[in-house]
C-alpha positions in Angstrom: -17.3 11.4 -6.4 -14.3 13.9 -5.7 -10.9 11.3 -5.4 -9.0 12.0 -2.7 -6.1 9.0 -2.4 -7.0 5.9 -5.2 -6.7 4.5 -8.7 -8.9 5.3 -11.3 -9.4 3.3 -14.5 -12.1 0.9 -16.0 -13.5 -2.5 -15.8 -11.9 -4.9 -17.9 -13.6 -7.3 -20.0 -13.4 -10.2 -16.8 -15.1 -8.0 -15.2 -16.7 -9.2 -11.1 -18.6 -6.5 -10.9 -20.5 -5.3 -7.2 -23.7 -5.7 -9.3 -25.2 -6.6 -12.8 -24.9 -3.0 -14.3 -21.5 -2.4 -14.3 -20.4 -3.2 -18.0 -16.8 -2.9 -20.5 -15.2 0.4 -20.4 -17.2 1.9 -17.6 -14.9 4.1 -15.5 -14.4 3.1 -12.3 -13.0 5.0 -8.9 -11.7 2.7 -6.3 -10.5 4.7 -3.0 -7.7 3.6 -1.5 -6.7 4.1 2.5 -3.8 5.2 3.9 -1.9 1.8 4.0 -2.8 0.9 0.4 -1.6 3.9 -0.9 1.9 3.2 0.7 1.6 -0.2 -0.3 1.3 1.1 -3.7 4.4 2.9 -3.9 6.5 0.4 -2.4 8.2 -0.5 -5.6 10.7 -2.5 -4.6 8.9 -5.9 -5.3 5.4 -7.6 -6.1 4.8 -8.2 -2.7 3.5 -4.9 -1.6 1.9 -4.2 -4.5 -0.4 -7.9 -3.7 -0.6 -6.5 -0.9 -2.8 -4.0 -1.5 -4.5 -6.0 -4.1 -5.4 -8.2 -1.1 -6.6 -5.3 1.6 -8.7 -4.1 -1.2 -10.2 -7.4 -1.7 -11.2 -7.7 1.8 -12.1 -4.3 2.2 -14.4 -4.1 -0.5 -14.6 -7.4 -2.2 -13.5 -6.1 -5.3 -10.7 -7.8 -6.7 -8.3 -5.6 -9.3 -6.6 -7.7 -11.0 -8.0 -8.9 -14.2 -11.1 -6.8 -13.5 -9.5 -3.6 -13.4 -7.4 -1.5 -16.4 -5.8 1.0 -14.2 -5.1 4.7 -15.8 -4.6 6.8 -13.0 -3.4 6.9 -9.6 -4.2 9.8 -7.4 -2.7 11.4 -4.7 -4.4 14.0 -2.5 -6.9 14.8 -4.9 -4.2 15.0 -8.0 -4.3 12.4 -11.0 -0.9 10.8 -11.9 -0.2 8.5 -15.0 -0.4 5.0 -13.6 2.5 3.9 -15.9 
């Protein structure tokens, strides 16, 4: 897959995977839409940043944190250094 707007990273060791052959270390591309991606560059609290989290979550049922080790985010199509 060719990311256009998300965070790319691996699954971490706690991992809730979508299905039984997802294992440690394996990188992982989650797409992010237009409102998550603002959500997360609204730095100026936690909030926004659960926020996303949570639209994620209901989106795809894939919960980040604590089963995600985020590297990358990117923005139209270009990786940046998550932190």
């Amino acid at each position: 897959m060719i990311l256009r707007n998300g965070l790319v990273g691996s699954f971490h060791h706690d991992l809730y995977a979508f299905d039984e052959e997802h294992f440690e270390g394996e990188e992982l591309e989650l797409p992010l839409n237009a409102k998550e991606m603002q959500l997360a560059f609204l730095q100026q609290d936690n909030k926004s940043w659960q926020m996303m989290v949570d639209s994620v979550y209901h989106r795809t049922g894939f919960m980040i944190a604590g089963n995600m080790n985020i590297d990358w985010i990117v923005v139209n199509g270009v990786p940046h250094k998550f932190h």
